[in-house]
Structures are given as C-alpha cells and as structure tokens.
mmCIF file of the N, C-alpha and C atoms, coordinates in Angstrom:
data_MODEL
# 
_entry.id   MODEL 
# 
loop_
_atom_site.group_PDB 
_atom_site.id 
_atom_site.type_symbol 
_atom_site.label_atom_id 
_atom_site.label_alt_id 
_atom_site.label_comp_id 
_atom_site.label_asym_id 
_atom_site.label_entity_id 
_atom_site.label_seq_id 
_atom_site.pdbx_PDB_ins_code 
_atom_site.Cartn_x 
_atom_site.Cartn_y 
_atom_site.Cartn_z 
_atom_site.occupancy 
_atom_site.B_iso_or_equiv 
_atom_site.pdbx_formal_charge 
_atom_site.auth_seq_id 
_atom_site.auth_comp_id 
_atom_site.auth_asym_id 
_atom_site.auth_atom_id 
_atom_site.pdbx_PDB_model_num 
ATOM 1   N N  . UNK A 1 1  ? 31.686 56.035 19.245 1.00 0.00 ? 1  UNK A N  1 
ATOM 2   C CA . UNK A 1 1  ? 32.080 56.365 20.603 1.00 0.00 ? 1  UNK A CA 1 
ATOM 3   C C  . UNK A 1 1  ? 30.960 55.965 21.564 1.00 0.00 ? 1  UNK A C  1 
ATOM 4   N N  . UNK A 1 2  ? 31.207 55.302 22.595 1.00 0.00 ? 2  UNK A N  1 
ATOM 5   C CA . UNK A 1 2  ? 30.158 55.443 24.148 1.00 0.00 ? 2  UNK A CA 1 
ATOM 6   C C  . UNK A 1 2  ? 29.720 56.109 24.671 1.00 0.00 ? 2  UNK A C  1 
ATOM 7   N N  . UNK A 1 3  ? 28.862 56.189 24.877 1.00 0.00 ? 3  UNK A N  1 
ATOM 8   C CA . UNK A 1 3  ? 28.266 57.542 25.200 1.00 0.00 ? 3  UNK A CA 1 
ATOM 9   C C  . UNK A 1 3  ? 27.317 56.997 26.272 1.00 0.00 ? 3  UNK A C  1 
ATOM 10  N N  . UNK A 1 4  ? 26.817 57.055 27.589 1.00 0.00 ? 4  UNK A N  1 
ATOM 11  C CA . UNK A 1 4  ? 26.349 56.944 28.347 1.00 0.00 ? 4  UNK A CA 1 
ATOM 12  C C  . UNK A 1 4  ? 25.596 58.187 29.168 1.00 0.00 ? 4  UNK A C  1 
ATOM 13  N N  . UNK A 1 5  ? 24.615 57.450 30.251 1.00 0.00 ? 5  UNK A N  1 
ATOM 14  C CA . UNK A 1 5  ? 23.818 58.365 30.923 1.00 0.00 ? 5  UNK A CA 1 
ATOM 15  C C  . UNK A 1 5  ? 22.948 57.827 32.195 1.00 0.00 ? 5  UNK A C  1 
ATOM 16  N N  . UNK A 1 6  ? 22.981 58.449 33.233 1.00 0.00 ? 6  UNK A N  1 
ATOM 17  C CA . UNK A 1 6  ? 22.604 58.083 34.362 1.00 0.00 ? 6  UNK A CA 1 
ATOM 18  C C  . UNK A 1 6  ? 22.238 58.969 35.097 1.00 0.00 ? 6  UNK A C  1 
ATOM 19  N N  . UNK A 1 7  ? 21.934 57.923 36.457 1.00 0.00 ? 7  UNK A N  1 
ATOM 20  C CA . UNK A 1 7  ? 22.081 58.875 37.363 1.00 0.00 ? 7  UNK A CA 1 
ATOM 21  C C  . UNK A 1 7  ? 23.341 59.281 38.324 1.00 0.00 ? 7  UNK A C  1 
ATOM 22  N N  . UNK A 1 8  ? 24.640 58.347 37.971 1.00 0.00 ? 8  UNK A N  1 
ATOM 23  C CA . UNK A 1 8  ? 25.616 58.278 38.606 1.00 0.00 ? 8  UNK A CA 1 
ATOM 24  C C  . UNK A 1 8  ? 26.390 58.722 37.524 1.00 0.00 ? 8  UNK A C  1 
ATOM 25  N N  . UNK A 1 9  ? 26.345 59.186 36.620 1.00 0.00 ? 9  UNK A N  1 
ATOM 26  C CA . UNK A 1 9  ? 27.407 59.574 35.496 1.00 0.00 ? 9  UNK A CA 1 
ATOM 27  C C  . UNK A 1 9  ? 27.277 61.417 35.957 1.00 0.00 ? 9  UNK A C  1 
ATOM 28  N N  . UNK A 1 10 ? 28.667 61.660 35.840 1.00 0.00 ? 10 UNK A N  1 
ATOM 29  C CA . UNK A 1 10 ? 28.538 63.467 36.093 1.00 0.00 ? 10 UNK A CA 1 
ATOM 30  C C  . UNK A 1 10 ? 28.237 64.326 35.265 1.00 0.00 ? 10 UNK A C  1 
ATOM 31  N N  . UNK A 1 11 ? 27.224 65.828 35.366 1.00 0.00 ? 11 UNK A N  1 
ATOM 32  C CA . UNK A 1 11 ? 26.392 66.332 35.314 1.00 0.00 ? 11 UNK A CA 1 
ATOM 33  C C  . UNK A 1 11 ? 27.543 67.440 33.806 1.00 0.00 ? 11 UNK A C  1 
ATOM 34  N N  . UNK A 1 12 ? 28.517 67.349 34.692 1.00 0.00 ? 12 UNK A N  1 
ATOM 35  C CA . UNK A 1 12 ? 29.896 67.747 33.886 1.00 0.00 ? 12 UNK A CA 1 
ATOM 36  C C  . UNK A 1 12 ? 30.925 68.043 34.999 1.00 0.00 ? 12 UNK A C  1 
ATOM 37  N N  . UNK A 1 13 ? 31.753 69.287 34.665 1.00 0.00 ? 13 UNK A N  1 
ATOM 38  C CA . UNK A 1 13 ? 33.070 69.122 35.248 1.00 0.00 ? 13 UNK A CA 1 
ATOM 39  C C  . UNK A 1 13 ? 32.973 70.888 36.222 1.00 0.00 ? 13 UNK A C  1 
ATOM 40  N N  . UNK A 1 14 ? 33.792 70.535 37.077 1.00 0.00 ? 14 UNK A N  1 
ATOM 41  C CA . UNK A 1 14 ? 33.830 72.099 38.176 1.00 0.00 ? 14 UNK A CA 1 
ATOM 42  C C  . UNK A 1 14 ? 34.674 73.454 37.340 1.00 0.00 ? 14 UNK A C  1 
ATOM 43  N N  . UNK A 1 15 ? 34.370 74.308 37.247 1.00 0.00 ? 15 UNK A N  1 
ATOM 44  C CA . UNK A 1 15 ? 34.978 75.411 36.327 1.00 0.00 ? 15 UNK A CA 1 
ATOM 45  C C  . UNK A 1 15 ? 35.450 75.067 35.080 1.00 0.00 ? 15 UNK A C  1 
ATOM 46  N N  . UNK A 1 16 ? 34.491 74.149 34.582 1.00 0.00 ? 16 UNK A N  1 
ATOM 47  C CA . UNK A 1 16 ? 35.070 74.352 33.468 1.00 0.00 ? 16 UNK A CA 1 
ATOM 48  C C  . UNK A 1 16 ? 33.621 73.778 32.025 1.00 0.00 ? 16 UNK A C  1 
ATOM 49  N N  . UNK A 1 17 ? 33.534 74.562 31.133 1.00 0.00 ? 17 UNK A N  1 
ATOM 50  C CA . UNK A 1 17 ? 32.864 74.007 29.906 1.00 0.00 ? 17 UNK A CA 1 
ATOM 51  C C  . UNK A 1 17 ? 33.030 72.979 29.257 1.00 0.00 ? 17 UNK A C  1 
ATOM 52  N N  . UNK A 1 18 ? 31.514 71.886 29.901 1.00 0.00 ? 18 UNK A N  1 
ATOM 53  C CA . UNK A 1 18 ? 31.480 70.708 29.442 1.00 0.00 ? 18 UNK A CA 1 
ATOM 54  C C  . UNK A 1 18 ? 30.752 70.140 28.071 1.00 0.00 ? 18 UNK A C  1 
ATOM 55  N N  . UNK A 1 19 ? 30.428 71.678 27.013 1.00 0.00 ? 19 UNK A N  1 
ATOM 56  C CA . UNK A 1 19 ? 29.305 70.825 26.080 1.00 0.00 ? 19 UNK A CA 1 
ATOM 57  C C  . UNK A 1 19 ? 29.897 70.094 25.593 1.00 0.00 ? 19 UNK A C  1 
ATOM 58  N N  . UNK A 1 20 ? 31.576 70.179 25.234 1.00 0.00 ? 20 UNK A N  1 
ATOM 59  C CA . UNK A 1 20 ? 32.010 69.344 24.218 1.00 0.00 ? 20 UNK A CA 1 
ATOM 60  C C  . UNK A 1 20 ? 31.696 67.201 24.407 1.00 0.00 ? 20 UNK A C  1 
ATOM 61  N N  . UNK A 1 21 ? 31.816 67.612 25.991 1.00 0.00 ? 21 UNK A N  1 
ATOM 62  C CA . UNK A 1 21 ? 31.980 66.382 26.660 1.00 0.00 ? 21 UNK A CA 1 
ATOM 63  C C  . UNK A 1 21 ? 30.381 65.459 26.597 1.00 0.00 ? 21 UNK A C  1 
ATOM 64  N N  . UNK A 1 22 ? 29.781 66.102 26.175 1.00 0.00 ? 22 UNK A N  1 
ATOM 65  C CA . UNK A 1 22 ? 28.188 65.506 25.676 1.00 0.00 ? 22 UNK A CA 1 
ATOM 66  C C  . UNK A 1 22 ? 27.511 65.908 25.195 1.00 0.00 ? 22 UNK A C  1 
ATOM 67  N N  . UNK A 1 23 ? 26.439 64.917 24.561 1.00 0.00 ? 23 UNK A N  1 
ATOM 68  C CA . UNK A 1 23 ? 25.560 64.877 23.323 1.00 0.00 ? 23 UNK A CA 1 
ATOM 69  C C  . UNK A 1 23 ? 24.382 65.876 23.666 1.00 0.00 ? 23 UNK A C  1 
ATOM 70  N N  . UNK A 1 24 ? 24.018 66.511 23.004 1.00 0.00 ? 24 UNK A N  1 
ATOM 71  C CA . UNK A 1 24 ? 22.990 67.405 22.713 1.00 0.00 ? 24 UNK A CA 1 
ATOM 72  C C  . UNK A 1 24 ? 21.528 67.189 23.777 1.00 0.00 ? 24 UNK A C  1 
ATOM 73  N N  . UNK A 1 25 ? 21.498 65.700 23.794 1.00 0.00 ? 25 UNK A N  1 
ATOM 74  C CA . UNK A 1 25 ? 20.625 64.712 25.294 1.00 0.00 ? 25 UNK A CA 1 
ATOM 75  C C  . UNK A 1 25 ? 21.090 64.673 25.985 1.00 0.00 ? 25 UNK A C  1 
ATOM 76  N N  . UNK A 1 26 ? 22.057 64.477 26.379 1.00 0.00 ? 26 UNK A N  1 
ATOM 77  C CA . UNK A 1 26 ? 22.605 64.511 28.059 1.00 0.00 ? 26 UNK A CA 1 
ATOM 78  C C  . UNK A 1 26 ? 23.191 63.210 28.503 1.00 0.00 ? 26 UNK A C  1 
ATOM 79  N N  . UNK A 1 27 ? 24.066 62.551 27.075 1.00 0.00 ? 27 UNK A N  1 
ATOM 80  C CA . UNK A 1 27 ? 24.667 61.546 26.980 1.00 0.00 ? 27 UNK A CA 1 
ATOM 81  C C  . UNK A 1 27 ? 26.012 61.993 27.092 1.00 0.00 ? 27 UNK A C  1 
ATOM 82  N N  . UNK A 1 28 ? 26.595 61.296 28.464 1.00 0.00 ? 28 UNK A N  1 
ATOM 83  C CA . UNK A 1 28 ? 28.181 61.464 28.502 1.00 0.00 ? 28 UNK A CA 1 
ATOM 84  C C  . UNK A 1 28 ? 28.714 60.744 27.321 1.00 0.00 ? 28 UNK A C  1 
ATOM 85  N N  . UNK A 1 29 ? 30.052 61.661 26.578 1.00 0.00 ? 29 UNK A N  1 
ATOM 86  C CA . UNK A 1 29 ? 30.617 61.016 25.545 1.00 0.00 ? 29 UNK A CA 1 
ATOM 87  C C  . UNK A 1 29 ? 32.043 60.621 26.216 1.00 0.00 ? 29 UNK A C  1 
ATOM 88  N N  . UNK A 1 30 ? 32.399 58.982 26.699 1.00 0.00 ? 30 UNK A N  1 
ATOM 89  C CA . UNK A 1 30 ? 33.545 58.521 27.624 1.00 0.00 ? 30 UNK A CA 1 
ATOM 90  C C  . UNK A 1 30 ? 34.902 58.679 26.529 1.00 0.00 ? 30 UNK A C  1 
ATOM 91  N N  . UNK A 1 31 ? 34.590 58.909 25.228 1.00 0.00 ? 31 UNK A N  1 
ATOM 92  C CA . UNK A 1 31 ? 35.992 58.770 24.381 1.00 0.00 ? 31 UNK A CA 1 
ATOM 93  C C  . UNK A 1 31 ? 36.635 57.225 24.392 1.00 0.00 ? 31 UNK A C  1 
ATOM 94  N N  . UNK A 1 32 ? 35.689 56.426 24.500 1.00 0.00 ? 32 UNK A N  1 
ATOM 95  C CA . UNK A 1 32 ? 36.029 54.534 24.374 1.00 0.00 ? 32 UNK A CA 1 
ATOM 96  C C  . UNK A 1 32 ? 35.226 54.584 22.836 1.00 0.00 ? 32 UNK A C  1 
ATOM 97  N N  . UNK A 1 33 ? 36.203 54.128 22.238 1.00 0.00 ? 33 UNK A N  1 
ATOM 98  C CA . UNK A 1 33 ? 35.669 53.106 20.891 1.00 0.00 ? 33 UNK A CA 1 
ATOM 99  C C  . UNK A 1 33 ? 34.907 51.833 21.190 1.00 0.00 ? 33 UNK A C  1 
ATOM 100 N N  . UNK A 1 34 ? 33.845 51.368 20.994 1.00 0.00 ? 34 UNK A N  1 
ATOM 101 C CA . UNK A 1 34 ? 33.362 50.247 21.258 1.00 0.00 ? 34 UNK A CA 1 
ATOM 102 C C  . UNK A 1 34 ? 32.789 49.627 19.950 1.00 0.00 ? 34 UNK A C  1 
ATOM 103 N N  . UNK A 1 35 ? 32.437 48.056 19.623 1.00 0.00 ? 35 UNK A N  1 
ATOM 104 C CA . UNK A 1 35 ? 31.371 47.620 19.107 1.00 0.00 ? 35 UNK A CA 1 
ATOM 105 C C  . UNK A 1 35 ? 30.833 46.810 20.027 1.00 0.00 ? 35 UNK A C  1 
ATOM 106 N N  . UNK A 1 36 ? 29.551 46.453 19.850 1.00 0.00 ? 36 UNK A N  1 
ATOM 107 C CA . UNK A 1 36 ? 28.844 45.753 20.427 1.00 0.00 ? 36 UNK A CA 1 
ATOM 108 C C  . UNK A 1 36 ? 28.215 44.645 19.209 1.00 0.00 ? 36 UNK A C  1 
ATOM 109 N N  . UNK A 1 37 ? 28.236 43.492 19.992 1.00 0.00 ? 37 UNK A N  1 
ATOM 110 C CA . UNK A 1 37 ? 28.112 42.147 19.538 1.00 0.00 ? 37 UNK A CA 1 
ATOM 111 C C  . UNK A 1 37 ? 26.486 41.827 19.404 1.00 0.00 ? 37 UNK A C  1 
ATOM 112 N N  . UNK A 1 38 ? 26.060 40.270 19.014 1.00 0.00 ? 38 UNK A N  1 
ATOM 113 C CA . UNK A 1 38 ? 24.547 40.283 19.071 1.00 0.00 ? 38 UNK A CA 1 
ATOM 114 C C  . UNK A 1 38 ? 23.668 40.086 20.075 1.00 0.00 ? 38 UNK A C  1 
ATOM 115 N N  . UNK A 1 39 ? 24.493 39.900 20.932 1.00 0.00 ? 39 UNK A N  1 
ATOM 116 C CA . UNK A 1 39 ? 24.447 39.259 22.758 1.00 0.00 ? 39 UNK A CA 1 
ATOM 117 C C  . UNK A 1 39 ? 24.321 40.513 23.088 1.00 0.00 ? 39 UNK A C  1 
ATOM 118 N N  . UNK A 1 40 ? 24.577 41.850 22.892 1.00 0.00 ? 40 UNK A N  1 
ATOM 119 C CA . UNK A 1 40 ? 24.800 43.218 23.448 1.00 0.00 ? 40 UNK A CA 1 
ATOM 120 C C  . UNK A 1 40 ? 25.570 43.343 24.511 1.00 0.00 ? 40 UNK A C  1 
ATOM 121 N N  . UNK A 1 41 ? 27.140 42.311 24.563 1.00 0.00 ? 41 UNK A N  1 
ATOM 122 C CA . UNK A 1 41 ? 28.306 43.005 24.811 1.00 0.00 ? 41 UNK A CA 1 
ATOM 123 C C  . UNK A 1 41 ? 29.485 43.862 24.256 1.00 0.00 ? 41 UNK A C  1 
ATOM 124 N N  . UNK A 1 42 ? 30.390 44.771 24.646 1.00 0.00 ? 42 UNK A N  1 
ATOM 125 C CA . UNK A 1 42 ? 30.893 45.657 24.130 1.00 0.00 ? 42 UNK A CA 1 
ATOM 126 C C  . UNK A 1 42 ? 31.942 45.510 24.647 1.00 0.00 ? 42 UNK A C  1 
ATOM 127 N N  . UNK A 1 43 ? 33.369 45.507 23.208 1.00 0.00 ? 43 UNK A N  1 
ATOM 128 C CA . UNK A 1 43 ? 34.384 45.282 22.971 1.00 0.00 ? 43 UNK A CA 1 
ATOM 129 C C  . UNK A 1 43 ? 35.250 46.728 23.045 1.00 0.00 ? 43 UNK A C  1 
ATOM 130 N N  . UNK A 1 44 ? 35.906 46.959 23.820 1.00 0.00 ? 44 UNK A N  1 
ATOM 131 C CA . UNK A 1 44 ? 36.390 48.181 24.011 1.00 0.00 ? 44 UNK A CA 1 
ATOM 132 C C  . UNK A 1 44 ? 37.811 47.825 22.633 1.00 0.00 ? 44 UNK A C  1 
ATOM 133 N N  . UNK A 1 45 ? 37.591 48.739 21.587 1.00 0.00 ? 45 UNK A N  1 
ATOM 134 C CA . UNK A 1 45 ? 38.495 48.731 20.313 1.00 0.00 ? 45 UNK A CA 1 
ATOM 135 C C  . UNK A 1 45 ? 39.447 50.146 20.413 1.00 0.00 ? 45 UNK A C  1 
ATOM 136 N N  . UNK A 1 46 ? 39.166 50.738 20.844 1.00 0.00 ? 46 UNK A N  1 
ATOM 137 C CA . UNK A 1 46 ? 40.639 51.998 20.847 1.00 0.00 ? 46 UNK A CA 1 
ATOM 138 C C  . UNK A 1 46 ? 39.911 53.008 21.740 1.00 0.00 ? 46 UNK A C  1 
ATOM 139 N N  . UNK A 1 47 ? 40.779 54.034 22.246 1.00 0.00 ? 47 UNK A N  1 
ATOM 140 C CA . UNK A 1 47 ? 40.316 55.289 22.724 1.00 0.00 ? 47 UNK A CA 1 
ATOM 141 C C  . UNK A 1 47 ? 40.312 56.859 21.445 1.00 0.00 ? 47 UNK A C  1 
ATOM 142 N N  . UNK A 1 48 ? 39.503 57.887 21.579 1.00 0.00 ? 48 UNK A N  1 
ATOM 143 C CA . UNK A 1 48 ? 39.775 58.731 20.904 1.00 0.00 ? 48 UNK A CA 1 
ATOM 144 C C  . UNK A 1 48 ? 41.096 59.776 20.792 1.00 0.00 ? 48 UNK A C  1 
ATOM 145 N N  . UNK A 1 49 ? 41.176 59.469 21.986 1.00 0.00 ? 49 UNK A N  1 
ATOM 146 C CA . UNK A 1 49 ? 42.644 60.385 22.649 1.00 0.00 ? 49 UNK A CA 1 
ATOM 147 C C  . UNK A 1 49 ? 43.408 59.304 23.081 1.00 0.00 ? 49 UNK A C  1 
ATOM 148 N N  . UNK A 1 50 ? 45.062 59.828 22.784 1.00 0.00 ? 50 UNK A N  1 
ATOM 149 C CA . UNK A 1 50 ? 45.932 58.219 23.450 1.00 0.00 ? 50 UNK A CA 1 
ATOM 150 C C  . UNK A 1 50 ? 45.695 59.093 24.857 1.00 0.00 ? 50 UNK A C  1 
ATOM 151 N N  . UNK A 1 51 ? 45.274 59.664 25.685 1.00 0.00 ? 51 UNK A N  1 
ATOM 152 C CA . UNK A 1 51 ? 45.854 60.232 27.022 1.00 0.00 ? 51 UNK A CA 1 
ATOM 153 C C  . UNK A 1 51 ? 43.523 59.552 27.875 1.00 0.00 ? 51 UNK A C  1 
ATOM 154 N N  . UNK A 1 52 ? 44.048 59.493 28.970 1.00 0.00 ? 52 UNK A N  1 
ATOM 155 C CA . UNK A 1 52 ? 42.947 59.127 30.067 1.00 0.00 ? 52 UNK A CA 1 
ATOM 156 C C  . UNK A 1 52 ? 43.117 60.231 30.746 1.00 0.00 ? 52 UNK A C  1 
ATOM 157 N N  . UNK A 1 53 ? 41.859 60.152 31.896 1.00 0.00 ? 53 UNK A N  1 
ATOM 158 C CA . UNK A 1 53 ? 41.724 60.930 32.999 1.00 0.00 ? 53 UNK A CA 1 
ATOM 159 C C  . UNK A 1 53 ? 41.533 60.268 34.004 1.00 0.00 ? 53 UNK A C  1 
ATOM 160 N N  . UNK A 1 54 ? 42.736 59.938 34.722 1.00 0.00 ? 54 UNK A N  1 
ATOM 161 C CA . UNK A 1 54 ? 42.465 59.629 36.260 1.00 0.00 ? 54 UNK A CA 1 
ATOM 162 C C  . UNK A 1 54 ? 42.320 60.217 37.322 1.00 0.00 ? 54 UNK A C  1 
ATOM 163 N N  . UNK A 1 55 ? 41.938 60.523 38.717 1.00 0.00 ? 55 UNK A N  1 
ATOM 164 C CA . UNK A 1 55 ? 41.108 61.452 39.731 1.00 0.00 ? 55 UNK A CA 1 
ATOM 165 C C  . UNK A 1 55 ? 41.726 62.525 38.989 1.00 0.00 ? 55 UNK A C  1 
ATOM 166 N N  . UNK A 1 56 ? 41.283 63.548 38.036 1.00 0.00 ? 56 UNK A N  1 
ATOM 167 C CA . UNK A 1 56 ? 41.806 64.460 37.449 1.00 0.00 ? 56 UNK A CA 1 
ATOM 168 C C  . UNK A 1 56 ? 42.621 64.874 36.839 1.00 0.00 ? 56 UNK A C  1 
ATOM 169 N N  . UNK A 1 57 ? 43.841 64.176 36.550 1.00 0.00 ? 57 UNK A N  1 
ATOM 170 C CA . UNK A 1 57 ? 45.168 64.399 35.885 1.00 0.00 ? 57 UNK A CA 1 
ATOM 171 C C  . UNK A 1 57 ? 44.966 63.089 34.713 1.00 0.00 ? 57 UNK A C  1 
ATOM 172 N N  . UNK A 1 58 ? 45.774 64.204 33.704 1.00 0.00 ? 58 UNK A N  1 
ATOM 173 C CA . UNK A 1 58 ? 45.931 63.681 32.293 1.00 0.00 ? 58 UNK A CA 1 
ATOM 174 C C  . UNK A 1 58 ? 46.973 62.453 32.452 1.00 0.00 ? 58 UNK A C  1 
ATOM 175 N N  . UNK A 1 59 ? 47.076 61.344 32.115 1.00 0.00 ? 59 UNK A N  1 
ATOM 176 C CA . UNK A 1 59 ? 47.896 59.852 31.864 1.00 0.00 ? 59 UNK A CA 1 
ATOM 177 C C  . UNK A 1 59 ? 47.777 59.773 30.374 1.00 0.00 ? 59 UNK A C  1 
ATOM 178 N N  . UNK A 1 60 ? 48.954 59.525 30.346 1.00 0.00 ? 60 UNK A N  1 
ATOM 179 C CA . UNK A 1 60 ? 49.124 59.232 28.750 1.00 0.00 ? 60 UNK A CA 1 
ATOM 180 C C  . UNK A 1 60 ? 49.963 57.819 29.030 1.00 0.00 ? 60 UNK A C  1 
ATOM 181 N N  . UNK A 1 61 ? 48.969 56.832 28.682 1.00 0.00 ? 61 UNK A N  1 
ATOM 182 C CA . UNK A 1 61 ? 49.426 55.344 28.283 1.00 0.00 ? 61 UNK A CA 1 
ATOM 183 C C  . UNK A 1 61 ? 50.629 54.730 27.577 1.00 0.00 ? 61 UNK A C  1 
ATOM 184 N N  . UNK A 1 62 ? 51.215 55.483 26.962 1.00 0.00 ? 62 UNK A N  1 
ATOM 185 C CA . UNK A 1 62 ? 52.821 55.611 26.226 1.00 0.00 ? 62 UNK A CA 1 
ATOM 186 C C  . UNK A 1 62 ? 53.399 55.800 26.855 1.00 0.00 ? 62 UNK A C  1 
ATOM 187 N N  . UNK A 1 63 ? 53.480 56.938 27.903 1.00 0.00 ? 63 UNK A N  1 
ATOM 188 C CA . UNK A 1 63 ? 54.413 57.006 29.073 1.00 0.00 ? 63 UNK A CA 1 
ATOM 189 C C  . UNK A 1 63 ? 54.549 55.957 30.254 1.00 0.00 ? 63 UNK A C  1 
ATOM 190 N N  . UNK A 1 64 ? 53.398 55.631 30.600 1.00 0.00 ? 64 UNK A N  1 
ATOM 191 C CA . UNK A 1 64 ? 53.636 54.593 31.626 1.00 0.00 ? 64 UNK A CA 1 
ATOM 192 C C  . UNK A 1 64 ? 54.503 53.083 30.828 1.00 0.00 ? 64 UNK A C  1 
ATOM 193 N N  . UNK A 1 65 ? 54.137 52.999 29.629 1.00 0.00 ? 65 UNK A N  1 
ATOM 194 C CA . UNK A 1 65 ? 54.876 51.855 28.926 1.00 0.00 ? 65 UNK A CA 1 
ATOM 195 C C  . UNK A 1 65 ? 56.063 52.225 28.908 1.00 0.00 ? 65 UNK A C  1 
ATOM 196 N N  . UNK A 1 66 ? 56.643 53.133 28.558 1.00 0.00 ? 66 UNK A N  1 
ATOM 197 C CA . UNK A 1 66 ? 57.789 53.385 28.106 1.00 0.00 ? 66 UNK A CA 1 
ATOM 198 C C  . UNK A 1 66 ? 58.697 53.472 29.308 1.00 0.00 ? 66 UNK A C  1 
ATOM 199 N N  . UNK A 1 67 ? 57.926 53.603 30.675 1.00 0.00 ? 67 UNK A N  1 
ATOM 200 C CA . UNK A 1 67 ? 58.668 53.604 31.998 1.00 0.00 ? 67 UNK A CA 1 
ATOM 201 C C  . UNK A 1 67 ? 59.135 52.243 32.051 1.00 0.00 ? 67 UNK A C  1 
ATOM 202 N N  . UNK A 1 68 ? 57.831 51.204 32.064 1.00 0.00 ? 68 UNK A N  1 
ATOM 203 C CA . UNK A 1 68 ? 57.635 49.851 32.371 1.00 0.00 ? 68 UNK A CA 1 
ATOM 204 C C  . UNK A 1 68 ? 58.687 49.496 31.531 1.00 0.00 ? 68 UNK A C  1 
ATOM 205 N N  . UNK A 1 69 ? 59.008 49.434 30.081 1.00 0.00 ? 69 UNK A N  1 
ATOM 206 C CA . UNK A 1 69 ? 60.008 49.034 29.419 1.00 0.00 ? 69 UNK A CA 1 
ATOM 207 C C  . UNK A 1 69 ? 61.347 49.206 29.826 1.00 0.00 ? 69 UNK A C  1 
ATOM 208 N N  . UNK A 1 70 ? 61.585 49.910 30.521 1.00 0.00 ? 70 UNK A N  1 
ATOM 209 C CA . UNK A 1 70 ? 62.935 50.373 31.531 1.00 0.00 ? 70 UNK A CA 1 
ATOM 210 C C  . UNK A 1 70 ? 63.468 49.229 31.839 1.00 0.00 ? 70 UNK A C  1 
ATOM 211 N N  . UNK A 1 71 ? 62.284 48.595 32.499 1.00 0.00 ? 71 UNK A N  1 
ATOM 212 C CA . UNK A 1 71 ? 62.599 47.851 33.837 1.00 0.00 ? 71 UNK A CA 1 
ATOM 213 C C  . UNK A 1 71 ? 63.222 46.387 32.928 1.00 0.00 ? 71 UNK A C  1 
ATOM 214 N N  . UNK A 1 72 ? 64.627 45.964 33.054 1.00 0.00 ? 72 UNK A N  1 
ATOM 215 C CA . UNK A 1 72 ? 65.277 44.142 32.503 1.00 0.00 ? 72 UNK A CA 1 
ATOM 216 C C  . UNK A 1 72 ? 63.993 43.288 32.732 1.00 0.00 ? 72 UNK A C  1 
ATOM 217 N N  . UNK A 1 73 ? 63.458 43.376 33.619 1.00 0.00 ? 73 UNK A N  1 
ATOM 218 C CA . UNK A 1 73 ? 62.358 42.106 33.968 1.00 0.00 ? 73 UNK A CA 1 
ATOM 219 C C  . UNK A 1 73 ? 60.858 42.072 33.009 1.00 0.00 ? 73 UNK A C  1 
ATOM 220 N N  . UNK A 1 74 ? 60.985 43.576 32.048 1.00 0.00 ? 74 UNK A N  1 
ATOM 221 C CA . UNK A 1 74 ? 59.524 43.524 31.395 1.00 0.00 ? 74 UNK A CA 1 
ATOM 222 C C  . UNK A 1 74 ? 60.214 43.370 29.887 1.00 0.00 ? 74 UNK A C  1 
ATOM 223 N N  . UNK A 1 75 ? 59.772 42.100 28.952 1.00 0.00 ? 75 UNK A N  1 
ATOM 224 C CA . UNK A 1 75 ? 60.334 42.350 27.487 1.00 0.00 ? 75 UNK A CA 1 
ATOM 225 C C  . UNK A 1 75 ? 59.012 43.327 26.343 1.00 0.00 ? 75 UNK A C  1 
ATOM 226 N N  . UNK A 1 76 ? 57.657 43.529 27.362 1.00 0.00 ? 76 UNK A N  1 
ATOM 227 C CA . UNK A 1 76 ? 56.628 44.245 26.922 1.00 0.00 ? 76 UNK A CA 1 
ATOM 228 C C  . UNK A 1 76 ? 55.635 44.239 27.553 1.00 0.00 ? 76 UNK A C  1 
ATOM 229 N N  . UNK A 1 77 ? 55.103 45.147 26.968 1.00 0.00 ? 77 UNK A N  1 
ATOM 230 C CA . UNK A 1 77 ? 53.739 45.856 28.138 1.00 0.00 ? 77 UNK A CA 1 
ATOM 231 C C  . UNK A 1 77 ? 52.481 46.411 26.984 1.00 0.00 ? 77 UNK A C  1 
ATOM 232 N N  . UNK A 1 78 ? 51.357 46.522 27.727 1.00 0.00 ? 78 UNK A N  1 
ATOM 233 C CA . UNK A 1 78 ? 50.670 47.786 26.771 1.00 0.00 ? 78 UNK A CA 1 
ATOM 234 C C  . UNK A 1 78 ? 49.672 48.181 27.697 1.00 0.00 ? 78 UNK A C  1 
ATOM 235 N N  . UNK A 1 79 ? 49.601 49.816 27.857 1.00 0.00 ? 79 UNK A N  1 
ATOM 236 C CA . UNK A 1 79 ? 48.946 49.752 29.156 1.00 0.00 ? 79 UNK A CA 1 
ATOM 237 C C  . UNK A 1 79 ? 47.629 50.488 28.148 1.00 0.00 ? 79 UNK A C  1 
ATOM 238 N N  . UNK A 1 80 ? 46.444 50.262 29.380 1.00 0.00 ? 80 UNK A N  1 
ATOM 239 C CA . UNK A 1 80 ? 45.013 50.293 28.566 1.00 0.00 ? 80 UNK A CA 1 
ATOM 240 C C  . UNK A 1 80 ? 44.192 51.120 29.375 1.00 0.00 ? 80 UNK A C  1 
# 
C-alpha cells in the first residue's frame, strides 16, 4: 500500500478516529496498491477497498459503471 507524508497531506479526519488511517510515523495510508519500477515510478495496480472518497462521500466504482453501462452509446467502461 502507499503510504505518504507531508506537509500538505491531512493531519487526519474532523470527528472522527484516524489511527487506522496511518502508520505508527505519521505516514498517510491512501489504500492505492502500487509497485514501483527501477526509474522510481509507480504503477497504480488495485485499490484496497472497491469504494473511494470524494469531497467526503463514499463512491463505489461499480456503481458509476453499471450506470454508464445503461447508456446504448457505452459497450464498456471501467471507472478508476
């Protein structure tokens, strides 16, 4: 998992208990699967959870596909 740290990464979350959400150092854990190559770029390979967090609300990536598939004009999608 990715795990990052800054000064622009958040400290944690408003009312609510964040240890789960980072490492014992004070490394945000983002829930991106990555490897990294010999160049030290990083291949985003799966998430831990199928669901994201966008400005606060849970998205689950299956649902937005399964909307998109609705539509005659899409024969497939995969949202990321």
């Amino acid at each position: 998992e990715m795990c990052v740290k800054g000064p622009n990464v958040t400290s944690g979350y408003l009312n609510r208990d964040s240890s789960d959400d980072f490492t014992k150092d004070g490394y945000f854990r983002t829930g991106d699967i990555v490897s990294m190559d010999e160049k030290g770029y990083f291949t985003l390979l799966d998430r831990k959870k199928d669901m994201i967090l966008v400005s606060g609300f849970n998205v689950f990536p299956n649902e937005i596909e399964s909307v998109m598939l609705d539509s005659d004009d899409i024969v497939d999608c995969a949202v990321i």
